[in-house]
C-alpha positions as a printed Julia matrix, in Angstrom:
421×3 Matrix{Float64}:
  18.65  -31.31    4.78
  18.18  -34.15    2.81
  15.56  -36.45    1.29
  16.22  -39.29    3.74
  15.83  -36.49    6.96
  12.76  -36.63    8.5
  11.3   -33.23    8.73
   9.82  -32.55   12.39
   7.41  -29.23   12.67
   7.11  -27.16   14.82
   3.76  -25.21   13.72
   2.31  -22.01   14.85
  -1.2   -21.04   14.45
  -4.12  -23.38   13.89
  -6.72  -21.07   12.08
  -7.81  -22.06    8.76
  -4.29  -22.55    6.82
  -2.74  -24.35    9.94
  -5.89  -26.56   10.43
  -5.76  -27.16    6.36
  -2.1   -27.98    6.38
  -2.45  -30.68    9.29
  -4.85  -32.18    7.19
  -2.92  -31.89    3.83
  -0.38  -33.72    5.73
  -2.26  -36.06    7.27
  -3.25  -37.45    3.5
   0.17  -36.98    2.04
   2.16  -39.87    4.52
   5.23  -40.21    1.64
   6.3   -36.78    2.45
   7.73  -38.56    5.83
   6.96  -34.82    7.97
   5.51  -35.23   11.26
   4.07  -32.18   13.0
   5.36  -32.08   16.83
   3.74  -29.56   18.58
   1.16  -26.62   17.6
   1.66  -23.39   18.95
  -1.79  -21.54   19.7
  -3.21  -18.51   21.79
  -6.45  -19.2    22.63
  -5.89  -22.86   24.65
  -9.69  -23.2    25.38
 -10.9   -23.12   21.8
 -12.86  -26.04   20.82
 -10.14  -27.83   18.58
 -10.86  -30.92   16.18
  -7.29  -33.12   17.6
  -6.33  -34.2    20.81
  -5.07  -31.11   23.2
  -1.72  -32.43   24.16
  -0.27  -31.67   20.48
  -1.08  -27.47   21.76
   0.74  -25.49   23.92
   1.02  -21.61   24.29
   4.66  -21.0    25.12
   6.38  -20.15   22.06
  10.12  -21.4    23.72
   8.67  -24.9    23.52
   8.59  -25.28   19.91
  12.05  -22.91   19.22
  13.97  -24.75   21.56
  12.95  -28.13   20.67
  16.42  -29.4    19.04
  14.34  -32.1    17.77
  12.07  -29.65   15.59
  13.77  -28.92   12.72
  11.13  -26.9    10.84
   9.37  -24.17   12.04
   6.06  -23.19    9.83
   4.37  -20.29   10.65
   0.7   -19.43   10.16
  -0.09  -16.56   12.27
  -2.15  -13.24   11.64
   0.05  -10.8    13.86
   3.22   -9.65   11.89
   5.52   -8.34   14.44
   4.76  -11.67   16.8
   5.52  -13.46   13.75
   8.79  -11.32   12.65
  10.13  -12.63   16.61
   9.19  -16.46   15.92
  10.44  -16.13   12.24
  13.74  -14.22   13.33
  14.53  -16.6    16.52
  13.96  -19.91   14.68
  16.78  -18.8    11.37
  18.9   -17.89   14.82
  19.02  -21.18   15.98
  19.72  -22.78   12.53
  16.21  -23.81   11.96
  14.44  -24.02    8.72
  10.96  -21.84    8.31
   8.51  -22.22    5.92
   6.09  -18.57    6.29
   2.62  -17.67    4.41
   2.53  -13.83    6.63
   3.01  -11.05    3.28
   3.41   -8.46    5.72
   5.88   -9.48    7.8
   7.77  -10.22    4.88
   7.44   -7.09    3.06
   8.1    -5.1     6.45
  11.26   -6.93    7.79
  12.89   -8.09    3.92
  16.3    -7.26    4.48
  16.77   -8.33    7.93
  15.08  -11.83    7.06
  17.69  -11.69    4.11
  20.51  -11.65    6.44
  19.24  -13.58    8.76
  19.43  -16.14    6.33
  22.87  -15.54    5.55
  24.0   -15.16    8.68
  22.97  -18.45   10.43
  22.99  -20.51    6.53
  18.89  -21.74    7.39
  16.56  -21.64    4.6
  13.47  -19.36    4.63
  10.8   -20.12    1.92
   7.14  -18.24    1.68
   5.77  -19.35   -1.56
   2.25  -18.97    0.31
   2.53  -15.84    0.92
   2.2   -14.43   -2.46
  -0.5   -16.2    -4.49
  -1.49  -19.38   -2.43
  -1.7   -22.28   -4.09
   0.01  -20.58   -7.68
   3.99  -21.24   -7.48
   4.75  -17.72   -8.79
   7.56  -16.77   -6.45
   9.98  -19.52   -6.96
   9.05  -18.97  -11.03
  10.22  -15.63  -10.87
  13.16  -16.79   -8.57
  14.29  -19.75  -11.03
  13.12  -19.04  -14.42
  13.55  -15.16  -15.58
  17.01  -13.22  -15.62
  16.54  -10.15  -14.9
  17.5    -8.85  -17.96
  15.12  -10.41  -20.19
  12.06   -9.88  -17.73
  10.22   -6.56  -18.69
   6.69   -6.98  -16.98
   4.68   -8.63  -14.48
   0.95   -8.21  -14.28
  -1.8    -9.92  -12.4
  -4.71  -10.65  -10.3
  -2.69  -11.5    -6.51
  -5.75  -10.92   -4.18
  -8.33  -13.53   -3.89
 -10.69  -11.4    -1.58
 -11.07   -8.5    -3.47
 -11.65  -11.07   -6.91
 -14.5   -12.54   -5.4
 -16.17   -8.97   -4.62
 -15.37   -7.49   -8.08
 -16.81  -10.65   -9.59
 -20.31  -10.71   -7.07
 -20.47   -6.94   -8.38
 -20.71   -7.61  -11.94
 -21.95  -10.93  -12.61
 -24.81  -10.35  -10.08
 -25.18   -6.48  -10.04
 -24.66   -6.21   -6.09
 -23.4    -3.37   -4.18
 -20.04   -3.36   -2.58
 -20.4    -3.98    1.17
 -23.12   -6.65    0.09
 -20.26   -8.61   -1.76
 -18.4    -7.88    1.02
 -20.76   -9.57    3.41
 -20.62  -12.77    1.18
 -17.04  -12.91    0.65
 -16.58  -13.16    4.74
 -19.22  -15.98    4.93
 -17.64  -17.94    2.25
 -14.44  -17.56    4.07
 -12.5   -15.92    1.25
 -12.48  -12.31    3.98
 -11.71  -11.6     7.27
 -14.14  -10.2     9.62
 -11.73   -7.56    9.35
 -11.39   -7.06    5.46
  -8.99   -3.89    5.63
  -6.44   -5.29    4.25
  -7.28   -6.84    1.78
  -9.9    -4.33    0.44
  -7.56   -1.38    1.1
  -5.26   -3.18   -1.26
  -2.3    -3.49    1.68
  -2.3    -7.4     1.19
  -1.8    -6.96   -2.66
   0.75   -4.1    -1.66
   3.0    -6.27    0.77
   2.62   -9.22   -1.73
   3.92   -6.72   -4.67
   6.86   -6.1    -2.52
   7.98   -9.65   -2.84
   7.12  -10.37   -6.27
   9.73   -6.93   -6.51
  12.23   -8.65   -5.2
  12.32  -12.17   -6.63
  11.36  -10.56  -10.5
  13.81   -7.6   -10.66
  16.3    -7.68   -7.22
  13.94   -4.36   -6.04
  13.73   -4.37   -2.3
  11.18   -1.73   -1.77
   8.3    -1.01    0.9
   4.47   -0.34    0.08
   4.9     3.53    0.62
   7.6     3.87   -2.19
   4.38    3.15   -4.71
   1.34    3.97   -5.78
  -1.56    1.5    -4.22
  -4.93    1.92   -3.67
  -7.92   -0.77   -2.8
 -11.4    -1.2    -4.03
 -13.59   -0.06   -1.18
 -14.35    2.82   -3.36
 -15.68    0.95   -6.59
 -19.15    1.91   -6.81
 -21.84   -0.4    -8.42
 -22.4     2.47  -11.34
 -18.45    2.45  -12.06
 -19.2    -1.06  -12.82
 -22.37   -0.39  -14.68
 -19.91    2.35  -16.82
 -17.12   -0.76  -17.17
 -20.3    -2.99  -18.8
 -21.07   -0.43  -20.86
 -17.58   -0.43  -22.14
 -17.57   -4.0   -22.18
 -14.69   -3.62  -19.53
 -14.31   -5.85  -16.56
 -12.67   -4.17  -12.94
 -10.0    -5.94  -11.43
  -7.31   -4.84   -8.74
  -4.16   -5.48  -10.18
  -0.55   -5.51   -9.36
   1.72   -3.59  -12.49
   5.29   -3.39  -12.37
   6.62   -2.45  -15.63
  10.07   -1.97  -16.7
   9.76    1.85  -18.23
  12.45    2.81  -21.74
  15.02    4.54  -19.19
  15.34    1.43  -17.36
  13.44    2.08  -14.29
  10.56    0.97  -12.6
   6.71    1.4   -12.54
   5.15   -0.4    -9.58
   1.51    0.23   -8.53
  -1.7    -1.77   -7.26
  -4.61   -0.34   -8.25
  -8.47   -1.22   -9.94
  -8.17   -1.32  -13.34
 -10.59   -1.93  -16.43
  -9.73   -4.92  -18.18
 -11.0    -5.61  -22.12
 -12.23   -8.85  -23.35
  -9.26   -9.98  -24.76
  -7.0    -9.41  -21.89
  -6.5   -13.14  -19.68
  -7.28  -11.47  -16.63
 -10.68  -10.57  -17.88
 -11.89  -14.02  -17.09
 -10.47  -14.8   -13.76
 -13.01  -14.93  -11.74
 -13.78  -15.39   -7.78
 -11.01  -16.06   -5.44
  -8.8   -16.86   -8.4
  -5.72  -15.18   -8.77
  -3.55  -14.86  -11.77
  -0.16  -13.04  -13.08
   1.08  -12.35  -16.6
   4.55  -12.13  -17.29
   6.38  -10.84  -20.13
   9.83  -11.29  -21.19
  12.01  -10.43  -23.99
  12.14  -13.76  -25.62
   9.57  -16.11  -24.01
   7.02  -13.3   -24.95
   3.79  -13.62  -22.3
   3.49  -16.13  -19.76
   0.11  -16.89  -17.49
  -0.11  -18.85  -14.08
  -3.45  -18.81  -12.54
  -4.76  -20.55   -9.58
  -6.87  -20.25   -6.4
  -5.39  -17.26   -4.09
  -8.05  -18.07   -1.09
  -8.98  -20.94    0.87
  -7.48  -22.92    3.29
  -6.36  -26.11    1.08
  -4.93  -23.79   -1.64
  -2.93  -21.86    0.85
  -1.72  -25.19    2.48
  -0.23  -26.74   -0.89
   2.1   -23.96   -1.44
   2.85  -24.24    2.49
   3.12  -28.04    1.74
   5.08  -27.12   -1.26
   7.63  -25.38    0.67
   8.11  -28.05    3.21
   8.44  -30.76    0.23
  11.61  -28.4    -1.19
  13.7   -28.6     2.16
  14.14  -32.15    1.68
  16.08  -31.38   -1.33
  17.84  -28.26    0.62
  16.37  -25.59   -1.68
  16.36  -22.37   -0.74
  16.27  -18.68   -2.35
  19.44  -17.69   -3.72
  18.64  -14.14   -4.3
  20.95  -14.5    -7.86
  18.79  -10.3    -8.57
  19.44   -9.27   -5.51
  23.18  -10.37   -4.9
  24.76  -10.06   -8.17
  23.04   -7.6   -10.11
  22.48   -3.85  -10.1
  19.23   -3.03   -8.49
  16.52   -1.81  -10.69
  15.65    1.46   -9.25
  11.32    2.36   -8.31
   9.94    5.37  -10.57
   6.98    7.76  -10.53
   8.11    9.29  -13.25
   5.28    8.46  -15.84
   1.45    9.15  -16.21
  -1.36    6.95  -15.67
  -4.59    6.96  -17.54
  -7.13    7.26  -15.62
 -11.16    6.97  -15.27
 -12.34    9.4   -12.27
 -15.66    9.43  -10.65
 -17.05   11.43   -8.08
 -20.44   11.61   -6.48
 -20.09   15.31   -6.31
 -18.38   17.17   -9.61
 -16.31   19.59   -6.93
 -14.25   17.11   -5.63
 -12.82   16.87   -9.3
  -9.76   18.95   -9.63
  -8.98   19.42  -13.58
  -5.9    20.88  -12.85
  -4.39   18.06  -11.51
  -4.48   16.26  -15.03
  -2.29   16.96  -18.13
  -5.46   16.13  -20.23
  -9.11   15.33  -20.47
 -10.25   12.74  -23.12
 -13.9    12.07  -21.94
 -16.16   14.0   -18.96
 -19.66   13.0   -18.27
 -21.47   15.1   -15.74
 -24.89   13.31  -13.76
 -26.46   13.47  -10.94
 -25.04   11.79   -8.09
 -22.2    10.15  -10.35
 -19.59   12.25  -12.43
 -16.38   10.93  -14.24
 -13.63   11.67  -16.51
 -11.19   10.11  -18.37
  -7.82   11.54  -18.58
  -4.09   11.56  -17.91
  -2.3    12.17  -14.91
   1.53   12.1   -13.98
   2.0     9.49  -11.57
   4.25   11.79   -9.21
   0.78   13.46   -8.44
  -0.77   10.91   -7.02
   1.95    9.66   -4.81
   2.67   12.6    -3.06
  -0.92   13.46   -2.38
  -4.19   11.25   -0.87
  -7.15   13.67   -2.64
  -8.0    11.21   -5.03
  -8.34    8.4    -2.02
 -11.39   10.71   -0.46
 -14.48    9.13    0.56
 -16.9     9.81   -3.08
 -13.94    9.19   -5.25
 -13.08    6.25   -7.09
  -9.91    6.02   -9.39
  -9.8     3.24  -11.69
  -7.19    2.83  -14.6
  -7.76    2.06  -18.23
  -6.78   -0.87  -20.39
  -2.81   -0.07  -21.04
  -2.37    2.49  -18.71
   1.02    3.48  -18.37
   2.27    6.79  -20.39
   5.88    7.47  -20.61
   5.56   10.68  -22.48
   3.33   13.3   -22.93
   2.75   15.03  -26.62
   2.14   18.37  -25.51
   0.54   18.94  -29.38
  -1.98   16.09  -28.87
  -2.94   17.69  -25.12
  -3.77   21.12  -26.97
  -6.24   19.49  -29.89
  -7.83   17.51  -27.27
  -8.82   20.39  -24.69
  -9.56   22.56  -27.71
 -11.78   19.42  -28.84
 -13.27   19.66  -25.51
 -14.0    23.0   -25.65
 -15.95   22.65  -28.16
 -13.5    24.3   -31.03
 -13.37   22.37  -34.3
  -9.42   22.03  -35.37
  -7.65   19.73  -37.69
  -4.91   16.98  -36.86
């Protein structure tokens, strides 16, 4: 394509990204992009434009030679894989914001791409309206990139945030986040931390060339943040956010995870708040880098859809440079996590399972440690995702190596033995 093509969509879905993006467009008439037909399943929901512009068979908008852009906005994944996969078939460019298709189906939608030379861009389906994936596509060699870090789940934001700045429960939070609009009436996925998982995938493969699933890491969401682990974090003058870590360990492999985490004062993503979503990147020579913007919402989601439309005028696409030309950076669970533990009944904490104990507070109804565990542990077994638990990392968390010396003061410490560094 170029800048003097007119772009002709053909869209499907019309929830609340499709209906924002048909407005987006409708107040951006330079961008010369005309939406053909909208692809819907419900036909007799009350709609706010004329019902000729809907129809319900899928063919009409893929076989359209006219349409030359296909943008889709649906919930279901594998319906969206087929529309996706069909469209790059027929040479079509597609402009996506559905994380899990993308994370499920990555390396056939990278062929797919090859094979039939049509652009496939998904900026929205990482961080909405914050252009992180086509940062870490353009800007960072490989090389020089060591970390990325952030906030990439607006839901779950919003709930941490009603829980400490107004001392709610969770499923109260909950409750406000789906009238707001920033949840679904079905929040699994995002508080179960699978969106932030499938969105980690990506980020994976644009930052470092990893093509990886969410089962090859460690993830976890916040449904089991209790109001007293925040009460704890305040005490601590910690903040609990659900972030995404990957982290480029000394033997050149990699830590990926997504799961709550206390954050100090002085880290940035202390002070994102709401459906705000943020990432910090660190490279060997830039140093730190932080993008933040809103990661919920229909007119945030549409910009980086609009975004993505605007770029095929100038025939951008994703060139893969990680993925294609350099060695792939392998996934590791080979390091230890540290840790804050709570239970609401002590036996459900096994001691054994850690290499060492810093802090243990035993009270009624609400027990917790602090301590270090290898990350292997928790990937090959579920017991700390039981109902009661709630696993939460500290500030820095990552451990490459444990001094076996240090582990012996400390549980002799705990013990209650005096000894001497």
């Amino acid at each position: 394509m170029d800048n003097s093509k007119q772009l002709i969509i053909g869209l499907f879905g019309f929830g609340t990204v499709g209906k924002g993006l048909y407005d987006v467009l409708h107040s951006t008439p330079t961008l010369s992009t005309t939406i053909s037909r909208i692809c819907i399943r419900h036909p007799d929901k009350p709609r706010s434009i004329a019902p000729e512009f809907f129809t319900t068979d899928a063919s009409a908008l893929l076989n359209d030679e006219q349409i030359n852009v296909i943008v889709e906005l649906i919930d279901d994944a594998d319906a969206a894989f087929e529309i996706v996969k069909t469209a790059l078939q027929k040479g079509k460019a597609v402009v996506s914001a559905n994380k899990k298709m993308i994370a499920e189906h990555f390396e056939e939608l990278l062929e797919l791409q090859q094979q039939y030379q049509a652009p496939f861009l998904y900026e929205a389906a990482c961080c909405a309206s914050m252009p992180i994936v086509r940062n870490l596509e353009e800007y960072y060699d490989n090389d020089l990139l060591k970390s990325f870090r952030g906030i990439i789940n607006g839901s779950t934001n919003f709930i941490l945030t009603r829980m400490f700045e107004e001392q709610v429960e969770f499923q109260q939070a909950l409750r406000l986040a789906q009238q707001l609009g920033f949840a679904e009436s079905d929040p699994k996925l995002d508080i179960g931390g699978f969106d932030a998982a499938n969105k980690l995938c990506i980020l994976l493969a644009h930052a470092f060339g990893t093509i990886t699933k969410p089962k090859q890491f460690i993830f976890n969401g916040i449904e089991s943040v209790s109001l007293q682990d925040a009460l704890v974090a305040k005490e601590k003058k910690y903040s609990i956010k659900l972030v995404a870590n990957a982290t480029k360990l000394e033997n050149g492999k990699l830590a990926a995870f997504v799961l709550p985490q206390f954050v100090t004062e002085q880290d940035d993503l202390f002070h994102v708040h709401n459906e705000f979503n943020a990432v910090i990147t660190e490279s060997a020579f830039a140093d730190k880098h932080f993008f933040k913007g809103k990661g919920a919402g229909a007119f945030p989601t549409a910009s980086a859809v609009l975004s993505d439309i605007s770029a095929l005028r100038y025939n951008y696409r994703y060139e893969y440079r990680k993925i294609r030309n350099l060695p792939a950076t392998t996934l590791s669970n080979d390091f230890y996590l540290k840790v804050f533990l709570s239970v609401d009944e002590i036996g459900k904490i096994n001691k054994d399972e850690f290499e060492w104990i810093e802090e243990w507070h035993n009270e009624f109804s609400h027990s917790w440690l602090i301590g270090v565990i290898h990350a292997g542990k928790l990937s090959e077994s579920n017991w700390w995702k039981q109902p009661g638990i709630s696993l939460i990392l500290c500030p820095d968390p990552i451990v490459e190596s444990v001094d076996y010396r240090k582990i012996s003061l400390q549980s002799l410490k705990l013990a209650g033995v005096a000894v001497s560094a």
